[in-house]
C-alpha positions as CSV (number, residue, x, y, z in Angstrom):
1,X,36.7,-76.1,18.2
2,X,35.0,-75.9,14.7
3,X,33.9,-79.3,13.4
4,X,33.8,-80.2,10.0
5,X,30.2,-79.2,9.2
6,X,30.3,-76.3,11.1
7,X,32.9,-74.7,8.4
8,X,30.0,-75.0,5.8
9,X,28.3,-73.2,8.0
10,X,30.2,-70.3,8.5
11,X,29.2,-68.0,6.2
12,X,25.3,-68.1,8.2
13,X,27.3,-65.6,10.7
14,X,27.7,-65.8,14.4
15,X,27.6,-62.7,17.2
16,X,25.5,-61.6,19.9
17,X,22.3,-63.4,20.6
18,X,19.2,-61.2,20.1
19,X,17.7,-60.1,22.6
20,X,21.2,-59.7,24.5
21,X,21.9,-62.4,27.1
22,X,24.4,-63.4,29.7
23,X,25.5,-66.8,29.4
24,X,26.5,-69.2,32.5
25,X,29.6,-67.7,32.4
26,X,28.8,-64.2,32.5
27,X,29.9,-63.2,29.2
28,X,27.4,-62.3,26.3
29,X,25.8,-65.0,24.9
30,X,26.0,-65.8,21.0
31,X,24.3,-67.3,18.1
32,X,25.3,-69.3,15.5
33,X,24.0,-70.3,11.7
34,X,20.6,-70.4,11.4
35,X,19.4,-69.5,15.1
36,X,22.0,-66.1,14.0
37,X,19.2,-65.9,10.7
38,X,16.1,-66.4,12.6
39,X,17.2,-63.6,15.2
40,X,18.0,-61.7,12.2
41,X,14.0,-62.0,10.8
42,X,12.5,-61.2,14.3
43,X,14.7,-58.3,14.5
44,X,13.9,-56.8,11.3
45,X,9.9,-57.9,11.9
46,X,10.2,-56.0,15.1
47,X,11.7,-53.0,13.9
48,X,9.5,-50.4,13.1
49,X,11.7,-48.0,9.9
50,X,12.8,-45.0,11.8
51,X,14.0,-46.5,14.5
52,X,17.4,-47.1,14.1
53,X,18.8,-43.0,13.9
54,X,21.9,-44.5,11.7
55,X,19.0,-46.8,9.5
56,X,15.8,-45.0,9.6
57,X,14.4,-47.3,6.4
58,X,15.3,-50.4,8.5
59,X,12.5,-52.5,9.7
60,X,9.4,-53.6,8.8
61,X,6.1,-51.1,7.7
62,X,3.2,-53.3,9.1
63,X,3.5,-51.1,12.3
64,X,1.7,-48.5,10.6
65,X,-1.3,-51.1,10.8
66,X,-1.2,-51.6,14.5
67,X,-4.8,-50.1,14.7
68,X,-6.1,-50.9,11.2
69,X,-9.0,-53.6,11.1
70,X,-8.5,-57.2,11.0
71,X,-9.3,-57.5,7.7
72,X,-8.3,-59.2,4.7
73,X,-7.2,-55.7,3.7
74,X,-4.7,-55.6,6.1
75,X,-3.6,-58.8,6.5
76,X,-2.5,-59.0,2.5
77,X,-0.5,-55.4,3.1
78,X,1.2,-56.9,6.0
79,X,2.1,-60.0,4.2
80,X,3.2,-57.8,1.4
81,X,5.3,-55.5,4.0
82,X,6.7,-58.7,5.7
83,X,8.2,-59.7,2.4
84,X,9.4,-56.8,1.2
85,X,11.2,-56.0,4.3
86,X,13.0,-59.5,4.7
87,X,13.9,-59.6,0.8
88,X,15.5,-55.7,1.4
89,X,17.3,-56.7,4.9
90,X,18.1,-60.3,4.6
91,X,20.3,-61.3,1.8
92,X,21.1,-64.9,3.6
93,X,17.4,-66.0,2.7
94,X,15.1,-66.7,-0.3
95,X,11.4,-65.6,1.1
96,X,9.5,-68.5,0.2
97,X,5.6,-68.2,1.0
98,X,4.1,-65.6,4.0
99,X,0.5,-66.0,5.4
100,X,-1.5,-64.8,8.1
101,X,-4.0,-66.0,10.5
102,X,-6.0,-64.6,13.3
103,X,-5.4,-66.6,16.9
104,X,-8.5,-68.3,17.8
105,X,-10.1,-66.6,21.1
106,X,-7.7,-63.6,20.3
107,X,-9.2,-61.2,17.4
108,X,-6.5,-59.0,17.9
109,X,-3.4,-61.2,17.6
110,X,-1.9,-62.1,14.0
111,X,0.1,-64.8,13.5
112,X,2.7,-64.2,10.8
113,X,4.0,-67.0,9.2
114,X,7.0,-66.9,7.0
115,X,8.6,-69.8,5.0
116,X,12.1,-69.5,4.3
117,X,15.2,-71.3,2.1
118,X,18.8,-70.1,2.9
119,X,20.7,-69.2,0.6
120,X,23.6,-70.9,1.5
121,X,23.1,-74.7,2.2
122,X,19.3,-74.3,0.8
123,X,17.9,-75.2,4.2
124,X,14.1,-74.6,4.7
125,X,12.7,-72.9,7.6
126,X,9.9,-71.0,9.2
127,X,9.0,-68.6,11.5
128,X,5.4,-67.3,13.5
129,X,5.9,-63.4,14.3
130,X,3.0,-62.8,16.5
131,X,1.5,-59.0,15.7
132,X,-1.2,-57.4,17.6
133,X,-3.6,-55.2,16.2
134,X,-6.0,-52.8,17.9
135,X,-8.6,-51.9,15.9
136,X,-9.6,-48.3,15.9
137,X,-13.2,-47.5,16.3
């Protein structure tokens, strides 16, 4: 049964939970409302375009900088990659702020951070999209 606040809610989508799970009854899990958006973001973040035979511009470019130097170069087109591909895939959030930082004791591992407002109900959020990078030599 749908509670009160939950029908405010119901334009934030709900369906199958990403990456696809069986629940403790056997059937497919789902999400709902915002834990439905944040799948959504690691989704497209984890999508490389091309991918999808039916959507090859879906996704996000910043895996064509899996073995570019971790530079300040690259982190600023990744943070520029990040946002554009969340502002063309997911109409249900305003992209507020993205930044990167390296891991410490891990030069290779990005940590993508993305600041987020939805739409809807103008509830802020964030997410950390680890990205590793091997840098070519």
């Amino acid at each position: 049964m749908i509670g009160q606040g939950d029908n405010t809610r119901k334009f934030l989508g709900v369906g199958w939970k990403f990456p696809l799970q069986v629940d403790a009854r056997g059937r497919i899990a789902s999400a709902r409302y915002e834990q439905r958006i944040e799948e959504s973001l690691y989704l497209i973040l984890s999508t490389a375009p091309g991918e999808r035979v039916m959507m090859p511009e879906f996704g996000c470019a910043m895996h064509d900088l899996v073995f570019a130097p971790n530079n300040a170069s690259t982190r600023t087109l990744i943070v520029d990659q990040v946002r554009r591909a969340l502002i063309d895939f997911e109409p249900r959030i305003d992209v507020l702020n993205v930044t990167t930082e390296s891991a410490e004791g891990q030069p290779n591992l990005l940590l993508i951070r993305v600041d987020y407002r939805i739409r809807g109900n103008n509830a802020i959020a964030n997410l950390v999209y680890p990205f590793y990078i091997t840098e070519g030599s």
